[in-house]
N, CA, C and O atoms as a Tripos MOL2 file, in Angstrom:
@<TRIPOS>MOLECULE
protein
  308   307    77     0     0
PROTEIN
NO_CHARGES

@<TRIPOS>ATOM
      1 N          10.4080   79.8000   60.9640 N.3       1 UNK1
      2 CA         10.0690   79.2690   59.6660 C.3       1 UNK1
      3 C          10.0450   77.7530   59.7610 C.2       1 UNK1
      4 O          10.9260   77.1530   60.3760 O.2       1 UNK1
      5 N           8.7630   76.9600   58.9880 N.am      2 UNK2
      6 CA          8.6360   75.7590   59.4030 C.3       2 UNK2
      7 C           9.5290   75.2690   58.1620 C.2       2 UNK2
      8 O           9.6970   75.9580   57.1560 O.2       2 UNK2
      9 N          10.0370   74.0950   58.3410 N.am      3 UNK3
     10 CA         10.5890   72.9050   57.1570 C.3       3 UNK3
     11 C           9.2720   72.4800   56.9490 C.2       3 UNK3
     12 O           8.5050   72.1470   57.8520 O.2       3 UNK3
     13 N           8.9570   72.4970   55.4900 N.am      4 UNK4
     14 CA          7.8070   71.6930   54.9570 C.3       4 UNK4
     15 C           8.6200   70.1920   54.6070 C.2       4 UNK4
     16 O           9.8370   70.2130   54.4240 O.2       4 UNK4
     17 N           7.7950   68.8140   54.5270 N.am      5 UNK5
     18 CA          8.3550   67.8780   54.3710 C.3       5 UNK5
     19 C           8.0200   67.5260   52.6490 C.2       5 UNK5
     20 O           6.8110   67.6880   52.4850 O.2       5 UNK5
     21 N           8.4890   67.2350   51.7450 N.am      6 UNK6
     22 CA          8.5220   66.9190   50.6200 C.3       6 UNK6
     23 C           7.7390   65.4800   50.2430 C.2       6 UNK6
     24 O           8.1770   64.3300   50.2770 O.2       6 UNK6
     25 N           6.2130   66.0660   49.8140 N.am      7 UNK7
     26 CA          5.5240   64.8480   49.2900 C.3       7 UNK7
     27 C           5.1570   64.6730   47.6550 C.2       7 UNK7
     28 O           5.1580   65.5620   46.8040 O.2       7 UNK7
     29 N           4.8500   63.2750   47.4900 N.am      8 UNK8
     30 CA          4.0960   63.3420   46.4770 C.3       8 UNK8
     31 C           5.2430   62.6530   45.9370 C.2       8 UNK8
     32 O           6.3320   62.4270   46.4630 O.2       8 UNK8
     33 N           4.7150   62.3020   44.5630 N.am      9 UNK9
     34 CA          5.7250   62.0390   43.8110 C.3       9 UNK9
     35 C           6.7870   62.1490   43.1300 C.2       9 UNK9
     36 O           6.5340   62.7540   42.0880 O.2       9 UNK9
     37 N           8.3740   61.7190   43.2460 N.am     10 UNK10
     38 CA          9.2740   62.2410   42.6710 C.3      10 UNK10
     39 C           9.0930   62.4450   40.8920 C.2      10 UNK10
     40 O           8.3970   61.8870   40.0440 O.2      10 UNK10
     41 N           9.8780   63.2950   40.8730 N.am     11 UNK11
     42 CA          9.7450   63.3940   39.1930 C.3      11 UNK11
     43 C          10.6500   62.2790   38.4510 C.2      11 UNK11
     44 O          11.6990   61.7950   38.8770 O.2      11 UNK11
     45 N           9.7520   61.8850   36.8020 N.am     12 UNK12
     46 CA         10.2970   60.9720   36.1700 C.3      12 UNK12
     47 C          11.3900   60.9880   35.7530 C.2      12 UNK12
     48 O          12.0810   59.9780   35.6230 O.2      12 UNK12
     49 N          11.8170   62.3850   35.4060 N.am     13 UNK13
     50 CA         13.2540   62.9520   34.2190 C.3      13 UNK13
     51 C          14.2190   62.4410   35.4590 C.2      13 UNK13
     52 O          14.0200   62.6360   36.6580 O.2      13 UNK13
     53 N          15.2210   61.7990   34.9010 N.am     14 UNK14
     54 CA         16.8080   61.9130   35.5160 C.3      14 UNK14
     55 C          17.5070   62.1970   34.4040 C.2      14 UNK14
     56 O          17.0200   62.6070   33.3500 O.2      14 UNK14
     57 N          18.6930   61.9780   34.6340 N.am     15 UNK15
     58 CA         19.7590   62.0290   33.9260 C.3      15 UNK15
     59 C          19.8670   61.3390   32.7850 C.2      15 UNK15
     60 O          19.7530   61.7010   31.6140 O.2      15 UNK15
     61 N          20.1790   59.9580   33.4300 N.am     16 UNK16
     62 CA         19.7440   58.8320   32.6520 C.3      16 UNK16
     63 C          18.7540   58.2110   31.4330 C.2      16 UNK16
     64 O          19.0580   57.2780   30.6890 O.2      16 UNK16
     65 N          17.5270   58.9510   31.4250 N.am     17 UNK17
     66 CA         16.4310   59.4580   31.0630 C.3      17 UNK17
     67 C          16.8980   60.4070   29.5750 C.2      17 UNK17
     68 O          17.0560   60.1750   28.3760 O.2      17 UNK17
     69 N          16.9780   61.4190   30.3780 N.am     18 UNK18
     70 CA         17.4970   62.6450   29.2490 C.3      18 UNK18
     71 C          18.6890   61.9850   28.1320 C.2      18 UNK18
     72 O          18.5960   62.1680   26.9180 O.2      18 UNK18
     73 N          20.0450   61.0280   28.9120 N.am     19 UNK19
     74 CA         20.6820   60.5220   27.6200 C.3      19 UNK19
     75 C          20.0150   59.6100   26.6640 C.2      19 UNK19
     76 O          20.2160   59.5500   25.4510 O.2      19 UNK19
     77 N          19.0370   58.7720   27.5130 N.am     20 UNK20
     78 CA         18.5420   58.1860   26.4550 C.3      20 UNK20
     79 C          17.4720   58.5180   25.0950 C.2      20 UNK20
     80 O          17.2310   57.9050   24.0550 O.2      20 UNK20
     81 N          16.8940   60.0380   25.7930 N.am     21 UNK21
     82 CA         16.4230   60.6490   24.6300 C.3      21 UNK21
     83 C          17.2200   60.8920   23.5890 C.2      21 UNK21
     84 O          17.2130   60.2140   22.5610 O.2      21 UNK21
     85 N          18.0000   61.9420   23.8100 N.am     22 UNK22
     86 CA         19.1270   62.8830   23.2890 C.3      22 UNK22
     87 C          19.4650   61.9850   22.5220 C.2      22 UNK22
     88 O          19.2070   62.2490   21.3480 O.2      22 UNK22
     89 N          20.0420   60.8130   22.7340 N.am     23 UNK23
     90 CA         20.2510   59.4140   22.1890 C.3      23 UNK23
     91 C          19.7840   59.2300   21.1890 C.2      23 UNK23
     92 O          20.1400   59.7310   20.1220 O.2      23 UNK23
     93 N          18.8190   58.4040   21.3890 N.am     24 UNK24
     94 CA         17.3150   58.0750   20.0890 C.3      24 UNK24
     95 C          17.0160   59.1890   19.4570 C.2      24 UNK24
     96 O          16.7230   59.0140   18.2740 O.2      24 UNK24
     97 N          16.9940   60.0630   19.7620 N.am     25 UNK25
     98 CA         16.5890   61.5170   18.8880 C.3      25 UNK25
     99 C          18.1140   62.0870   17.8790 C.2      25 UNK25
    100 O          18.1280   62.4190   16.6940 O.2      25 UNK25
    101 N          18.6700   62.0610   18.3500 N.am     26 UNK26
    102 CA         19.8130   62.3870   17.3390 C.3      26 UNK26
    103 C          20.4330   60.9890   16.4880 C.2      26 UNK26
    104 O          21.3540   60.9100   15.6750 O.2      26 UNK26
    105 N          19.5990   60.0430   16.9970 N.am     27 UNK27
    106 CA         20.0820   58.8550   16.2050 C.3      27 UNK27
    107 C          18.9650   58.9220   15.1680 C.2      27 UNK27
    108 O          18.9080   57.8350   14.5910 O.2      27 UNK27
    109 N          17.8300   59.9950   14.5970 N.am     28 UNK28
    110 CA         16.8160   59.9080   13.7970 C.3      28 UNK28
    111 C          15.7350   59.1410   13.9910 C.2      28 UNK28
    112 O          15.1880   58.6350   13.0110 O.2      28 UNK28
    113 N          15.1550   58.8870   15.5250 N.am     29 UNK29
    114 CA         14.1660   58.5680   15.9240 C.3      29 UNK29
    115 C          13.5070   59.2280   15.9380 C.2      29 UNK29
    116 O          13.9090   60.3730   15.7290 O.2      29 UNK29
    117 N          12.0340   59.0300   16.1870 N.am     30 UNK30
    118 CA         11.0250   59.9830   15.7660 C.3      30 UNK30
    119 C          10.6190   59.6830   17.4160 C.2      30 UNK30
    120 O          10.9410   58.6170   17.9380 O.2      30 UNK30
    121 N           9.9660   60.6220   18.0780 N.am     31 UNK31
    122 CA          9.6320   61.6870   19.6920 C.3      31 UNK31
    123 C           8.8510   60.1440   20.2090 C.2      31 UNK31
    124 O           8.8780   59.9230   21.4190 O.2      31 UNK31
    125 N           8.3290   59.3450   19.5070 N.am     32 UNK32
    126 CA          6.9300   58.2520   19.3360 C.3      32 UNK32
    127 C           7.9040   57.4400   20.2320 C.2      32 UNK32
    128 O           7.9870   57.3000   21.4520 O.2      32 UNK32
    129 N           8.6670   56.9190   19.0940 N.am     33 UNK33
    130 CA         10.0860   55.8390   19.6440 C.3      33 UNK33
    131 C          10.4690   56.2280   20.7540 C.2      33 UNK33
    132 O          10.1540   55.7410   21.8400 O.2      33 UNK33
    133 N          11.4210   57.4480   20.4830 N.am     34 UNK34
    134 CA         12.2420   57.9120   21.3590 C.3      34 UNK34
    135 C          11.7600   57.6390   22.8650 C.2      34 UNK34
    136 O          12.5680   57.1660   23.6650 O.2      34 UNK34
    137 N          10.4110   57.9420   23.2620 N.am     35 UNK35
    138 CA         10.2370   57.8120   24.5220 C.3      35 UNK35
    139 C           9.6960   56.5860   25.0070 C.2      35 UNK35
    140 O           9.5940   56.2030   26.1730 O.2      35 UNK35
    141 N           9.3420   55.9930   23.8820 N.am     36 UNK36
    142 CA          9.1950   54.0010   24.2460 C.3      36 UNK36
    143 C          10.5990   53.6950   24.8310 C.2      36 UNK36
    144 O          10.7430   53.2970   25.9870 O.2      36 UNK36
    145 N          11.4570   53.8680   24.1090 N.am     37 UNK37
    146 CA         12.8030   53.6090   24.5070 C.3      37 UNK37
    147 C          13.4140   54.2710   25.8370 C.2      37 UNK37
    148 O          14.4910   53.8780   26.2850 O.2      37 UNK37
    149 N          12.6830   55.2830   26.4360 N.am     38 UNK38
    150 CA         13.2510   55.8690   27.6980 C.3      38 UNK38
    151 C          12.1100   55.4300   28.4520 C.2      38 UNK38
    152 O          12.3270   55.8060   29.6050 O.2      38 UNK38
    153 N          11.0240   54.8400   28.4050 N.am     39 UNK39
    154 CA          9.9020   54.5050   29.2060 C.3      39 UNK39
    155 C           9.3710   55.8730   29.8150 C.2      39 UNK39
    156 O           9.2430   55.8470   31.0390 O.2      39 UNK39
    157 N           9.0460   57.0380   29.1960 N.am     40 UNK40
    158 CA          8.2150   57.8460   29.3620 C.3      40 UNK40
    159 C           6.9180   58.3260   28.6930 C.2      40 UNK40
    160 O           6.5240   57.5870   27.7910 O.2      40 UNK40
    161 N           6.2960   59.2380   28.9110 N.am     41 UNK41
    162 CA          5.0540   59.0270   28.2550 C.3      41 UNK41
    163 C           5.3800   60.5360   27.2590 C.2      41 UNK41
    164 O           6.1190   61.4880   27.5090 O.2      41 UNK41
    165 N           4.4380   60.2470   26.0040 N.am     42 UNK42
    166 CA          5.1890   61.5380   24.8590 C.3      42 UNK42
    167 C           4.4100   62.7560   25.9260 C.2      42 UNK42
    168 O           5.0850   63.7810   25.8330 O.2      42 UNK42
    169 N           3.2600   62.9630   26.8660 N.am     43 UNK43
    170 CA          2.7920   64.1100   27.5320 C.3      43 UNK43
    171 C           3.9400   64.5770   28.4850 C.2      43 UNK43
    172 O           4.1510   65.7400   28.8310 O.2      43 UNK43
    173 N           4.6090   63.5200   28.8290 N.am     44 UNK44
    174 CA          5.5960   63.9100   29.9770 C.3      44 UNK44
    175 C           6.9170   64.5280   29.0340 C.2      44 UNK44
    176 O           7.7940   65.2410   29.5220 O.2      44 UNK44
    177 N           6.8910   64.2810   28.1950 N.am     45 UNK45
    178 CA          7.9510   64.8570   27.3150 C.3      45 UNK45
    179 C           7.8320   66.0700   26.9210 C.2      45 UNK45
    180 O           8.6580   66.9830   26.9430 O.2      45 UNK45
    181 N           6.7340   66.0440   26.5450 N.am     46 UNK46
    182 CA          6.1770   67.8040   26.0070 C.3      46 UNK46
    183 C           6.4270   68.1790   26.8900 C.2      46 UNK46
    184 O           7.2140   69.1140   26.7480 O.2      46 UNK46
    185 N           6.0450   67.8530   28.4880 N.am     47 UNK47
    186 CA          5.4760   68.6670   29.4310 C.3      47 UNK47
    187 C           7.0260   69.4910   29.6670 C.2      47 UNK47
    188 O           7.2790   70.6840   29.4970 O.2      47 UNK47
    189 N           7.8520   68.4710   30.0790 N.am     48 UNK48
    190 CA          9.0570   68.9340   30.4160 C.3      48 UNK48
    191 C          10.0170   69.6260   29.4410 C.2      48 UNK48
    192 O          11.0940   70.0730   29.8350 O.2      48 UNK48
    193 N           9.6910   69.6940   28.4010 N.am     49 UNK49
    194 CA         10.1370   70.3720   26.8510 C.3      49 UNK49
    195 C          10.1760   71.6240   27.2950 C.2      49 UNK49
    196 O          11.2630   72.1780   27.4530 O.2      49 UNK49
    197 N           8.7500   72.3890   27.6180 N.am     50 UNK50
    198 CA          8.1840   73.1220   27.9490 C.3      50 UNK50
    199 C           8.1020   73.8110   29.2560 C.2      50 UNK50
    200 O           7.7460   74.9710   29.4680 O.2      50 UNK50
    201 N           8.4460   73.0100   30.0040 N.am     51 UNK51
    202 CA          8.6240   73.9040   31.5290 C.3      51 UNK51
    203 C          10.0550   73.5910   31.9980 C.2      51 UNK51
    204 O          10.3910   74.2100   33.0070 O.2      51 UNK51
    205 N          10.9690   72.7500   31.4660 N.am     52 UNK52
    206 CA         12.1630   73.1180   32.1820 C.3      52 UNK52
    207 C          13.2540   73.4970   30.7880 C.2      52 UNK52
    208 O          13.3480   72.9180   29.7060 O.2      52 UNK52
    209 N          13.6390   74.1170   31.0650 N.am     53 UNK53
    210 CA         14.8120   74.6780   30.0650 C.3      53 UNK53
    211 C          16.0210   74.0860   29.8370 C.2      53 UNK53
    212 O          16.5660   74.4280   28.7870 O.2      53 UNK53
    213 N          16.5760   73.3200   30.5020 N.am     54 UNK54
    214 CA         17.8560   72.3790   30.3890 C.3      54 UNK54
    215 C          17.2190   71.3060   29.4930 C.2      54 UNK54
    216 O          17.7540   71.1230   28.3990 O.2      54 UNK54
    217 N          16.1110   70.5520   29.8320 N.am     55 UNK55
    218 CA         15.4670   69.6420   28.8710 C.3      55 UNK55
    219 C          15.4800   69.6570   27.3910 C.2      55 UNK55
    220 O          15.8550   68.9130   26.4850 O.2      55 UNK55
    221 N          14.6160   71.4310   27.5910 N.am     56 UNK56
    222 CA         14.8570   71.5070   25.7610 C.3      56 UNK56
    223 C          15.5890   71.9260   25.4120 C.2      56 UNK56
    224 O          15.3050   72.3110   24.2780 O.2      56 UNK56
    225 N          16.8300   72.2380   25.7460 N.am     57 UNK57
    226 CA         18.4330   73.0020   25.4450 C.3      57 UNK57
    227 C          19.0480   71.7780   24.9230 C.2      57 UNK57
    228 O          19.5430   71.8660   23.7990 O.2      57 UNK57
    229 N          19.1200   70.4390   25.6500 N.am     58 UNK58
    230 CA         19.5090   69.2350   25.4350 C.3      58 UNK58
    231 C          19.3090   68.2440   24.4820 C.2      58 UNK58
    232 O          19.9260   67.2690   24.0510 O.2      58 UNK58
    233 N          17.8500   69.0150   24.2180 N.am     59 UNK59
    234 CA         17.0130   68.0520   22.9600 C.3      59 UNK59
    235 C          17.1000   69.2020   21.5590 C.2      59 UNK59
    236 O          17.3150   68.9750   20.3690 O.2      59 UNK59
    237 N          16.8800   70.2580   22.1620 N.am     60 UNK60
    238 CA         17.3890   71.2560   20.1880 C.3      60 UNK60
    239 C          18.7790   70.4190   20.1990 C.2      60 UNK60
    240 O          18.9020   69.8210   19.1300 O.2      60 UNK60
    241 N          19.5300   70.2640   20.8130 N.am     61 UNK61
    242 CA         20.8870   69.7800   21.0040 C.3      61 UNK61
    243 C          20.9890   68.5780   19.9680 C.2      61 UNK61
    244 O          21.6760   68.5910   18.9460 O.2      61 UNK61
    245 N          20.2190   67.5810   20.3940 N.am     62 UNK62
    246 CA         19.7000   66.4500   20.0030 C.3      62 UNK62
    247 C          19.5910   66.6150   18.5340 C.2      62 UNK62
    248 O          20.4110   66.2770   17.6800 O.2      62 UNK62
    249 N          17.9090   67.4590   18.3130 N.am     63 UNK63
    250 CA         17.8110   67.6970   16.8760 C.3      63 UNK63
    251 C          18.9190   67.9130   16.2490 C.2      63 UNK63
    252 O          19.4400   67.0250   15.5750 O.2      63 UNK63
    253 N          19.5540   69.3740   16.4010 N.am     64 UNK64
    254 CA         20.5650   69.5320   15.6560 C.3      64 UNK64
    255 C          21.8440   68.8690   15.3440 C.2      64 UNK64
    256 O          22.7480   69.5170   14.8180 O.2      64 UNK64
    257 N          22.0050   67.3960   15.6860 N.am     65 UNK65
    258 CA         22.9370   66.2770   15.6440 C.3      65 UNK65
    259 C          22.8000   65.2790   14.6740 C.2      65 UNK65
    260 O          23.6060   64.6330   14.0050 O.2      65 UNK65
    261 N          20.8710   65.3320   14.8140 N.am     66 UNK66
    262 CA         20.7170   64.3970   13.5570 C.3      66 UNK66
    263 C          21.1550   63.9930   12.0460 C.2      66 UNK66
    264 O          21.2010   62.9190   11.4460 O.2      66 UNK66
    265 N          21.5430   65.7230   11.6030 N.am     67 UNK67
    266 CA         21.7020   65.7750   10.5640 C.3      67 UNK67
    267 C          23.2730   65.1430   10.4830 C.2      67 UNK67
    268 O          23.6240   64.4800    9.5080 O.2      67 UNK67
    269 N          23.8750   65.3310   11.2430 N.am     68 UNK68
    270 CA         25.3880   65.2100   11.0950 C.3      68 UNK68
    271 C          26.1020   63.8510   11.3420 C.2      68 UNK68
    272 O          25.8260   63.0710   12.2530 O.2      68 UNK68
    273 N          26.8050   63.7290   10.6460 N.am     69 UNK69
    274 CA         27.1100   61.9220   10.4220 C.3      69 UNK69
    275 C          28.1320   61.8290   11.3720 C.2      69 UNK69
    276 O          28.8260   62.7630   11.7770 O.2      69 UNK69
    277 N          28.1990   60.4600   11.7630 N.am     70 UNK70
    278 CA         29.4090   60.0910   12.9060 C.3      70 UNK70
    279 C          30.1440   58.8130   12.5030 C.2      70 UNK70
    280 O          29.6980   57.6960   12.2400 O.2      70 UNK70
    281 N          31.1150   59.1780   12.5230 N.am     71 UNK71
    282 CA         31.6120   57.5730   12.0570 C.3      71 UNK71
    283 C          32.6710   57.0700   13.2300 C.2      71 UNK71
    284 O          33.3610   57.8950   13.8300 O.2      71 UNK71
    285 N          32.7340   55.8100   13.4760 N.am     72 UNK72
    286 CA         33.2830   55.0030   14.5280 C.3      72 UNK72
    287 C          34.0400   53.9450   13.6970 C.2      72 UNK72
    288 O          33.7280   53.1270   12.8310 O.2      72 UNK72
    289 N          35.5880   54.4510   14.5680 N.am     73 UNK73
    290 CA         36.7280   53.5430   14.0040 C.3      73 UNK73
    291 C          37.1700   52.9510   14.6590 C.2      73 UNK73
    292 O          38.3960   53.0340   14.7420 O.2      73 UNK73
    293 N          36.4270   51.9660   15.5450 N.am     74 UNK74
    294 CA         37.1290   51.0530   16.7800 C.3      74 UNK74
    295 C          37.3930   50.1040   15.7330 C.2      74 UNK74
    296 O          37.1260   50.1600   14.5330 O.2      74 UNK74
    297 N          37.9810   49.2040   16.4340 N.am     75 UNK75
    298 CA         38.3490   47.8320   15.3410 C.3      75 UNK75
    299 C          38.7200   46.9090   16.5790 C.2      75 UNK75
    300 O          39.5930   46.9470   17.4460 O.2      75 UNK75
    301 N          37.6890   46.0830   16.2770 N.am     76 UNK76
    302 CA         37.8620   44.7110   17.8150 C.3      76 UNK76
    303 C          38.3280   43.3750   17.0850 C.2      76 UNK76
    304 O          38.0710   42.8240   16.0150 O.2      76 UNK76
    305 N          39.0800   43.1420   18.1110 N.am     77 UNK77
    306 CA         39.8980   41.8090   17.5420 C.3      77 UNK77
    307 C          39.4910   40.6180   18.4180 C.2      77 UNK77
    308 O          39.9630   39.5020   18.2000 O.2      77 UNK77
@<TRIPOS>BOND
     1     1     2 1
     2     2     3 1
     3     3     4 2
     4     3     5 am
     5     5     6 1
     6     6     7 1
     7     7     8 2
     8     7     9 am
     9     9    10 1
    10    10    11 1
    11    11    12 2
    12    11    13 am
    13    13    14 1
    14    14    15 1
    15    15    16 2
    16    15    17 am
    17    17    18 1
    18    18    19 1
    19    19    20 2
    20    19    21 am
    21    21    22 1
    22    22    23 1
    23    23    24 2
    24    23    25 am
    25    25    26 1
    26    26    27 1
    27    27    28 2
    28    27    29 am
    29    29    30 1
    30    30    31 1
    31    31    32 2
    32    31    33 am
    33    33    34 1
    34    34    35 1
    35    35    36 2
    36    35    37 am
    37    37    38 1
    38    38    39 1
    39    39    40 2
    40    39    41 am
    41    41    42 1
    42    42    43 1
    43    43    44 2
    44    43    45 am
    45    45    46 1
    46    46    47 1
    47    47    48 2
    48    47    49 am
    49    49    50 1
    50    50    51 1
    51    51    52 2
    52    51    53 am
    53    53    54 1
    54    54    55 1
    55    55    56 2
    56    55    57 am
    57    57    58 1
    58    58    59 1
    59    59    60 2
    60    59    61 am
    61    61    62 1
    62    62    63 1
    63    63    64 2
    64    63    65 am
    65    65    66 1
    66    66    67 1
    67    67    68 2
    68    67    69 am
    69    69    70 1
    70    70    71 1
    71    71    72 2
    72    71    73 am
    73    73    74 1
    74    74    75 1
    75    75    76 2
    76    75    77 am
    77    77    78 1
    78    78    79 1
    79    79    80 2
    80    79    81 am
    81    81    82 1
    82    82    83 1
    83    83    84 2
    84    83    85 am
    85    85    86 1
    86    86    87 1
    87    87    88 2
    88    87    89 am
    89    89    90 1
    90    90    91 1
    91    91    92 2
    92    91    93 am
    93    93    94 1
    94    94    95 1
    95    95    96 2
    96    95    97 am
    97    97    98 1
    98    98    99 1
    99    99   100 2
   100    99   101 am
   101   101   102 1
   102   102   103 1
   103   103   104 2
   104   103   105 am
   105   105   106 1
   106   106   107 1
   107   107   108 2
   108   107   109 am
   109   109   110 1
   110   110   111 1
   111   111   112 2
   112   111   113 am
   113   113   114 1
   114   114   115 1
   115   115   116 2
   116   115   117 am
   117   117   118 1
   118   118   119 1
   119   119   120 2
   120   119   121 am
   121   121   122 1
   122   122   123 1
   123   123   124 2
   124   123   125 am
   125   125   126 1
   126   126   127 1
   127   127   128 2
   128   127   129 am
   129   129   130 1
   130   130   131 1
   131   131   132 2
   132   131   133 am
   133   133   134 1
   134   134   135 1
   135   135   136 2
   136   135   137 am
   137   137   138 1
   138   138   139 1
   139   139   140 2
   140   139   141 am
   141   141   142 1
   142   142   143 1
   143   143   144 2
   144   143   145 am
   145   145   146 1
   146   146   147 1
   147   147   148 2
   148   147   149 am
   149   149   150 1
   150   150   151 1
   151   151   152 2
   152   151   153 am
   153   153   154 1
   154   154   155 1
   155   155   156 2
   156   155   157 am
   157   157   158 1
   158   158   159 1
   159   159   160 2
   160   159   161 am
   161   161   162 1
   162   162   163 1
   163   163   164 2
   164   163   165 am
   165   165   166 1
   166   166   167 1
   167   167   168 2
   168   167   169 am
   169   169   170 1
   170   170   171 1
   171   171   172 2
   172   171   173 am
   173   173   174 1
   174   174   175 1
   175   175   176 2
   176   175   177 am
   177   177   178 1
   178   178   179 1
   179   179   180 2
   180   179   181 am
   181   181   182 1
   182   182   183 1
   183   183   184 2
   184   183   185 am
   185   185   186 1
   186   186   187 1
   187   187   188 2
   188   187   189 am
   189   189   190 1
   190   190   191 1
   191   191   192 2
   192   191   193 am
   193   193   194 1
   194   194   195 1
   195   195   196 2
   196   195   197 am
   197   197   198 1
   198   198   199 1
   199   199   200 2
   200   199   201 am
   201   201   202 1
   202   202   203 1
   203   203   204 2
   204   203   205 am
   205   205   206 1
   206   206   207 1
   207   207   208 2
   208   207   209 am
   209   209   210 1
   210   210   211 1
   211   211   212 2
   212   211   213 am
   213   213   214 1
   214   214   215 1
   215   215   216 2
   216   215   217 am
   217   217   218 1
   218   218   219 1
   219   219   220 2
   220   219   221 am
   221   221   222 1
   222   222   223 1
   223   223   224 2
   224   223   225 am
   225   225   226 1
   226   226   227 1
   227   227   228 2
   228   227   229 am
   229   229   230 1
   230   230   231 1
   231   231   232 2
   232   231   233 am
   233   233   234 1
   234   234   235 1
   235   235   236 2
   236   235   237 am
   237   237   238 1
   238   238   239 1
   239   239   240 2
   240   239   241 am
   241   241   242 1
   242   242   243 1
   243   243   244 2
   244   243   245 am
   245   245   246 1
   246   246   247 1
   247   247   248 2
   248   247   249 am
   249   249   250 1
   250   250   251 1
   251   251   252 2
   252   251   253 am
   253   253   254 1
   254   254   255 1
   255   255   256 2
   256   255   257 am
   257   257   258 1
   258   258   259 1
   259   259   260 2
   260   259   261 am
   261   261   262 1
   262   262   263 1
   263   263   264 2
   264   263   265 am
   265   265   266 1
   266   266   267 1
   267   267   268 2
   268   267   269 am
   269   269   270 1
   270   270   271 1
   271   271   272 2
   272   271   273 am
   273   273   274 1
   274   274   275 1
   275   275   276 2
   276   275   277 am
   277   277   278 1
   278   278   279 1
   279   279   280 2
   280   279   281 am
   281   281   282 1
   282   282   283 1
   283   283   284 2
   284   283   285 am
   285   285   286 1
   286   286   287 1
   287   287   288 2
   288   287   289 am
   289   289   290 1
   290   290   291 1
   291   291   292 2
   292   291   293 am
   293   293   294 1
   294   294   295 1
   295   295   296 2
   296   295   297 am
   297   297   298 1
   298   298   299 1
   299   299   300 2
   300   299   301 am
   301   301   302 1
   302   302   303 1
   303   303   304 2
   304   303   305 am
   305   305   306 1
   306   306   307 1
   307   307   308 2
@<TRIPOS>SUBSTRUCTURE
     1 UNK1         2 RESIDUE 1 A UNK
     2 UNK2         6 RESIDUE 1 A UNK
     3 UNK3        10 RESIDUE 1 A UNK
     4 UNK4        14 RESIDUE 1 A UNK
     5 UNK5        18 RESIDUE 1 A UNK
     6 UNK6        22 RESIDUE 1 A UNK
     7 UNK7        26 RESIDUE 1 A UNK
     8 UNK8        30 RESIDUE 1 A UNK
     9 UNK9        34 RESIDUE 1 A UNK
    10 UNK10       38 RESIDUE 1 A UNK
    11 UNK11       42 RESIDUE 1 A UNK
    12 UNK12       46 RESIDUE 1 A UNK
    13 UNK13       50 RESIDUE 1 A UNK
    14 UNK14       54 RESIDUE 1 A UNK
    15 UNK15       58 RESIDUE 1 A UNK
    16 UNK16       62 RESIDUE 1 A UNK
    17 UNK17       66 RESIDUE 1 A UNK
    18 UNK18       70 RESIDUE 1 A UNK
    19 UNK19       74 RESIDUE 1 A UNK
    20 UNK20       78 RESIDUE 1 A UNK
    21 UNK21       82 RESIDUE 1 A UNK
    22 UNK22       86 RESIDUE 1 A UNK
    23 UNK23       90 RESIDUE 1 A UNK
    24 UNK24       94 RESIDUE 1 A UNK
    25 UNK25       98 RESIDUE 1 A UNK
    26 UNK26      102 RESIDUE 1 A UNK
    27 UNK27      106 RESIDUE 1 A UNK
    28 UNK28      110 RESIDUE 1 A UNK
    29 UNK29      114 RESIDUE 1 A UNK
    30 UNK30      118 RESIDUE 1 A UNK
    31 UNK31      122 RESIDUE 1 A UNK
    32 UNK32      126 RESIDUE 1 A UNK
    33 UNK33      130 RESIDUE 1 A UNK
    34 UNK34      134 RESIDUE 1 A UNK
    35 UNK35      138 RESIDUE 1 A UNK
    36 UNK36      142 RESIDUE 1 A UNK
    37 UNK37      146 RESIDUE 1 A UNK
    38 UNK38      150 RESIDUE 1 A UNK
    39 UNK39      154 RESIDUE 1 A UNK
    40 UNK40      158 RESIDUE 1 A UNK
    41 UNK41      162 RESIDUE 1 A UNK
    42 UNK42      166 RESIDUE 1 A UNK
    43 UNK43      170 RESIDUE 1 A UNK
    44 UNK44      174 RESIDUE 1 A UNK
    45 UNK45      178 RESIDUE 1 A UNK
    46 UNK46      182 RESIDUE 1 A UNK
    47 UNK47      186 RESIDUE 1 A UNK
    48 UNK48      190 RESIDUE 1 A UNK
    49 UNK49      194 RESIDUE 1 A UNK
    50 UNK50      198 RESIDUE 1 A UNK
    51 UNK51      202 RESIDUE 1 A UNK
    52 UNK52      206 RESIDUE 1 A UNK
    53 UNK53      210 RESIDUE 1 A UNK
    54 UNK54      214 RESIDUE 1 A UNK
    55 UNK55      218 RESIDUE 1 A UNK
    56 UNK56      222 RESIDUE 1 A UNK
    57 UNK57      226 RESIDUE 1 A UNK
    58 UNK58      230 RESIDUE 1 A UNK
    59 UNK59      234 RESIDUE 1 A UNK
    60 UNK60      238 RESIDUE 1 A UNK
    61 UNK61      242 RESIDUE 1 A UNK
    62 UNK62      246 RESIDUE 1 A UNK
    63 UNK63      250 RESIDUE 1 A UNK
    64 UNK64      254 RESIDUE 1 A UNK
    65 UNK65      258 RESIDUE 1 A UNK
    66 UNK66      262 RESIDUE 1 A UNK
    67 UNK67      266 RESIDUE 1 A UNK
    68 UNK68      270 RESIDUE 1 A UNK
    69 UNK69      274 RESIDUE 1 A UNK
    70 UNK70      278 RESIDUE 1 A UNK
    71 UNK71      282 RESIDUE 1 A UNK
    72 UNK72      286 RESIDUE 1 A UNK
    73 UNK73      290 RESIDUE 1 A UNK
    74 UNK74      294 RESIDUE 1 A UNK
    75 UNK75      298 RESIDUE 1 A UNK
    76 UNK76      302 RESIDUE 1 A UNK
    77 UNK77      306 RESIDUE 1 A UNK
């Protein structure tokens, strides 16, 4: 069995990527923003919505956060 060597281009999504959606999207950004702010393109978003399943598990995730309020009680001196 041969090792094929791995070409072409790596994929855009990381990690990094995905928080910053999840991010902007549960902060009540709209999909437009959201991916200005992660530097992806809204096709690459669908695309991966749609063909990988952790993506959109992460982002219903997302949606369903929006609604819910967060409040932050640091206090810096």
């Amino acid at each position: 069995m041969e090792i094929k060597n791995a070409v072409g281009r790596p994929p855009k999504l990381n990690f990094k990527i995905v928080n910053k959606l999840s991010d902007s999207i549960s902060h009540n950004y709209n999909i437009s923003d959201s991916c200005k702010f992660a530097k992806i393109s809204r096709s690459s978003y669908y695309y991966y919505l749609n063909n990988n399943s952790v993506f959109a598990d992460e982002m219903k995730l997302a949606r369903s956060n929006q609604s819910k309020v967060s409040f932050n009680f640091r206090t810096y001196s």
